[in-house]
N, CA and C of each residue as an Amber inpcrd file, in Angstrom:
protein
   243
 -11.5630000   6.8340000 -20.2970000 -10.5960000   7.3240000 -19.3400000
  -9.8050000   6.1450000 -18.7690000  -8.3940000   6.3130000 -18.8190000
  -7.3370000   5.2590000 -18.1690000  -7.6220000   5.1750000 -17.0110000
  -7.5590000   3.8900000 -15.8330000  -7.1430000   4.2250000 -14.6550000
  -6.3400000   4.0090000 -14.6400000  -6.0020000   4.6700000 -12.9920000
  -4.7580000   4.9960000 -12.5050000  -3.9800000   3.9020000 -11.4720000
  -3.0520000   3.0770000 -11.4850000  -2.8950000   2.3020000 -10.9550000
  -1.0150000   2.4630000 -10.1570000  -1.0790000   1.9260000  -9.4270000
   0.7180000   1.9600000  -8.6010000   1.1330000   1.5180000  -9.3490000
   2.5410000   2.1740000  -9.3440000   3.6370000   1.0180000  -9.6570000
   4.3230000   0.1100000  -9.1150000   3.8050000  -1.4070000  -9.9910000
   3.9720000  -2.4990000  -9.2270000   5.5330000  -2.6310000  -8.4850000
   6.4530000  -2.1480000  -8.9810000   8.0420000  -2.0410000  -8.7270000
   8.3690000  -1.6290000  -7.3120000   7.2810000  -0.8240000  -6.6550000
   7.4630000  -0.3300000  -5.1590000   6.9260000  -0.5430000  -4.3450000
   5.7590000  -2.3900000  -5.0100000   5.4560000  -2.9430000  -3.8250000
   6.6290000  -3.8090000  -2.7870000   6.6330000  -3.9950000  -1.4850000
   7.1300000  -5.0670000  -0.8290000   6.3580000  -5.8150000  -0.1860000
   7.1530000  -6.7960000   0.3110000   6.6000000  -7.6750000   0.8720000
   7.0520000  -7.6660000   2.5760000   6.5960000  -7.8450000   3.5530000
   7.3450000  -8.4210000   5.6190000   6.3050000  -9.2370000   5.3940000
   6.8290000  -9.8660000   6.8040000   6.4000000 -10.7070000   6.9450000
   6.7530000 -10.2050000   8.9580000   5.0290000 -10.4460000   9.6920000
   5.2830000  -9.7310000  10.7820000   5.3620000 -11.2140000  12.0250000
   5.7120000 -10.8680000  13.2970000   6.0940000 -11.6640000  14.0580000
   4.8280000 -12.7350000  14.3420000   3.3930000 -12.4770000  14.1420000
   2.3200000 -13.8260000  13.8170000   2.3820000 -14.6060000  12.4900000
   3.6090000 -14.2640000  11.2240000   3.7170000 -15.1730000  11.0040000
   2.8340000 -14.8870000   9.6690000   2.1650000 -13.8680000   9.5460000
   1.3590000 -13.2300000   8.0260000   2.5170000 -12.6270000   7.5510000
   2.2430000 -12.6620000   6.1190000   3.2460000 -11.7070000   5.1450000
   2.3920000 -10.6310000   4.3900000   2.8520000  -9.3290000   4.5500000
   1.5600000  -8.4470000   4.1590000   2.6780000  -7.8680000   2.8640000
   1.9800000  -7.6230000   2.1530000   2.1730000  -6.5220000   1.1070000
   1.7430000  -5.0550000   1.1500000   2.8320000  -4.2240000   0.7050000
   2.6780000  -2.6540000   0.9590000   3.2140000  -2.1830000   0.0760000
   2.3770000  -0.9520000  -0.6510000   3.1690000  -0.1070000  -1.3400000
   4.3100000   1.0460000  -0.6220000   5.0800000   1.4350000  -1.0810000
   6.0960000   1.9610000  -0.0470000   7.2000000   3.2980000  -1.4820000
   6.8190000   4.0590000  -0.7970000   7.3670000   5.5050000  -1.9640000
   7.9650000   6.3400000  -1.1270000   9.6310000   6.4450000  -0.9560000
  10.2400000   7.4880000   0.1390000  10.1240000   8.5590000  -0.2080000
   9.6090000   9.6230000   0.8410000   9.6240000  11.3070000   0.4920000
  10.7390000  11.3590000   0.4660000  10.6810000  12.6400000  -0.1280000
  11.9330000  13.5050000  -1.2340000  11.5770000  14.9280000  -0.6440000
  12.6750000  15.5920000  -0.2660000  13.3470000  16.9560000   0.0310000
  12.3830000  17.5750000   1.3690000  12.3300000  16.3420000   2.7120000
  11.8800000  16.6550000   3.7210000  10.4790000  16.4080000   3.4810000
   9.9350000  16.3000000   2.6120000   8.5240000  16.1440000   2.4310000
   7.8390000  14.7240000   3.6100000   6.5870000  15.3930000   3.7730000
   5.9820000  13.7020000   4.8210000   5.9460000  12.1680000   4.1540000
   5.9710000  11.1070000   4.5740000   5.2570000  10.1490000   4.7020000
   3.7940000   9.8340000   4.9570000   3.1720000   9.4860000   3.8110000
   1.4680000   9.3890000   4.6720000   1.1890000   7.9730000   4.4640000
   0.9100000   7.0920000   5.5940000  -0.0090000   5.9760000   5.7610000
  -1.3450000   6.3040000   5.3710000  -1.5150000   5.0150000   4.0770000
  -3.0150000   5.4220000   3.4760000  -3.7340000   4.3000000   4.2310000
  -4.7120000   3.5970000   4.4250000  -4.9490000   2.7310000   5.0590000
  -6.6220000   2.0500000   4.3910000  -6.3420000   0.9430000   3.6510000
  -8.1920000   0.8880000   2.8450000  -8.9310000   0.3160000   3.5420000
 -10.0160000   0.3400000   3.4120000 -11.3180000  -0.1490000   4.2710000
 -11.9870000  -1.5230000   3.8570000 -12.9500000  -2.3520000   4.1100000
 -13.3910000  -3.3910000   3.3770000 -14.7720000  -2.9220000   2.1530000
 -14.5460000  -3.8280000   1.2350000 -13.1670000  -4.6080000   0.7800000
 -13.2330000  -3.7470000  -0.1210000 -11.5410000  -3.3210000  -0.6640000
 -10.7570000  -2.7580000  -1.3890000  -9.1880000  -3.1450000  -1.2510000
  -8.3190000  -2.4400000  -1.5570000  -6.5910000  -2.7800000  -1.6420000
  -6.0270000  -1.3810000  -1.6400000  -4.8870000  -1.4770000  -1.6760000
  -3.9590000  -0.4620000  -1.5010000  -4.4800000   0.3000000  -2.8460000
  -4.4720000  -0.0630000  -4.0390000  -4.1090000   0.4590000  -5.2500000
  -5.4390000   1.3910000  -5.5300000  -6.9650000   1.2700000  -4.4700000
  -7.6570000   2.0940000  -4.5540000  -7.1240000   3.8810000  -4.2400000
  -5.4790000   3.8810000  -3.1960000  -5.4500000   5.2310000  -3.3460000
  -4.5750000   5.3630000  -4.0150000  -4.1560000   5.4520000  -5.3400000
  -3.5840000   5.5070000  -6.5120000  -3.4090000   6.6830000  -7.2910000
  -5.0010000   7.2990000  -7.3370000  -5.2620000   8.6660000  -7.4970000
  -4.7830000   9.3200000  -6.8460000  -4.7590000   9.3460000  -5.5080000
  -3.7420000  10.5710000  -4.2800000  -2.3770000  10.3260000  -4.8090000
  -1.6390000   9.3560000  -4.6450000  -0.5610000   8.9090000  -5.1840000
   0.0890000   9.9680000  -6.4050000  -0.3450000   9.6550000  -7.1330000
  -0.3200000   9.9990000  -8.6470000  -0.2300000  11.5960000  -8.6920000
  -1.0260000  12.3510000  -7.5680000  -0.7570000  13.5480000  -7.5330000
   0.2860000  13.9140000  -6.7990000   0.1420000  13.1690000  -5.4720000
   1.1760000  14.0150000  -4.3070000   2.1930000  13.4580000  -4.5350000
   2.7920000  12.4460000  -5.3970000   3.7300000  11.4690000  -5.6270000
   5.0360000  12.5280000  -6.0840000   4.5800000  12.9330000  -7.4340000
   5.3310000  14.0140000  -7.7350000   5.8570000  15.3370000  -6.9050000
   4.7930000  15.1100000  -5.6700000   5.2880000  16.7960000  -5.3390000
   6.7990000  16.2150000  -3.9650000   7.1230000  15.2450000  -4.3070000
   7.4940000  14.3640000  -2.9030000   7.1100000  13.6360000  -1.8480000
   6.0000000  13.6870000  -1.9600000   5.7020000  13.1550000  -0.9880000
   6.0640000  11.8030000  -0.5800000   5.8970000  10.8450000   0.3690000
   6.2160000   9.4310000   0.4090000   4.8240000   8.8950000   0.9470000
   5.1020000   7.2730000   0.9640000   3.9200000   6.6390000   1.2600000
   4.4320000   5.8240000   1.6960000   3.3480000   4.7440000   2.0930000
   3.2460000   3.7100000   2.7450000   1.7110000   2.9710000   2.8310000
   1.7760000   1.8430000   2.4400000   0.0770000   1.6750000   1.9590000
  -0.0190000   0.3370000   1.9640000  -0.4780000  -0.4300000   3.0100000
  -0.5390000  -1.7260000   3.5960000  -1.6970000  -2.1130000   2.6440000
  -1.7740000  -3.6860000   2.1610000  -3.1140000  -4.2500000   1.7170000
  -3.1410000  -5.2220000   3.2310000  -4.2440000  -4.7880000   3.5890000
  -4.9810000  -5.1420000   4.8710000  -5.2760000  -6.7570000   4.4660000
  -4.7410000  -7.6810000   5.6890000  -5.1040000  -8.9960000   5.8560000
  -6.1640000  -9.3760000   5.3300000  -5.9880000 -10.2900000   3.9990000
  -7.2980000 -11.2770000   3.1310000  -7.0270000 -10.3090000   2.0540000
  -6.4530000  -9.8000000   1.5950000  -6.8930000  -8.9220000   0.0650000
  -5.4440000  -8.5420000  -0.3070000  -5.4200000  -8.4810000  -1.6380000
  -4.3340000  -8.7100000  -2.5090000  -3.4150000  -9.2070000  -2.6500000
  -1.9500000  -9.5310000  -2.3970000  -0.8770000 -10.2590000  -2.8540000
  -1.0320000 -10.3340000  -0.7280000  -1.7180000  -9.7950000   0.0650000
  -1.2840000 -10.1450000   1.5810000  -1.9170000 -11.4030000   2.1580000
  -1.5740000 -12.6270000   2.8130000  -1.8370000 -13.5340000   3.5350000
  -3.3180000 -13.0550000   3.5690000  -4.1030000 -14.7850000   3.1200000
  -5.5270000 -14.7280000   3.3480000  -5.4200000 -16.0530000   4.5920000
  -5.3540000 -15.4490000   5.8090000  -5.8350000 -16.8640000   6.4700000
  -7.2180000 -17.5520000   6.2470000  -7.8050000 -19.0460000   6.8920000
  -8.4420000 -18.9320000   7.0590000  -9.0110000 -19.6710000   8.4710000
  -8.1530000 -19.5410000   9.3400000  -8.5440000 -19.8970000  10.8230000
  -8.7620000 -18.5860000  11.0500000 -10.0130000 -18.1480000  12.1310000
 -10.1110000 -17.2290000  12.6720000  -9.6580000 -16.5520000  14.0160000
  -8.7450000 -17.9630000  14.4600000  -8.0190000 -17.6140000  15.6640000
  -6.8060000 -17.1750000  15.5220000
C-alpha cells in the first residue's frame, strides 16, 4: 500500500515576530467550504494528516497545517529561552 503524502507545492514558509520561520501546509477552500487547522502532536509533522487531506481536499475543503517548532522544514532552536 502507497502512502499518502501532501503536496509539497502548497507548503509555505513566515517567519513570525520572535524571529522562527515555521513551515505550513496551506490549501484554500473552494465554494464556501471551511478552513480546518490540523495541528500535530509530539513528535510527528504536518504530513501525518495527509490522509484527512486527501479525502476532504477534494470535497473543498481548505487547510492550514503548521509543522510545530523543532520538526520538519520549521526552525529547530536550540536555546531554550
Amino acid at each position: 500500500m502507497a502512502s499518502i503524502v501532501l503536496d509539497s507545492s502548497k507548503y509555505k514558509k513566515t517567519t513570525v515576530s520572535r524571529g522562527f520561520s515555521y513551515s505550513y501546509y496551506y490549501s484554500p477552500a473552494q465554494d464556501g467550504n471551511l478552513t480546518i487547522l490540523f495541528a500535530h502532536g509530539f513528535p510527528s509533522t504536518a504530513g501525518d494528516w495527509a490522509g484527512f487531506v486527501s479525502v476532504l481536499e477534494p470535497e473543498g475543503y481548505g487547510f492550514i497545517i503548521p509543522d510545530m517548532l523543532g520538526y520538519a522544514d520549521t526552525d529547530k532552536p536550540t536555546d531554550p529561552t
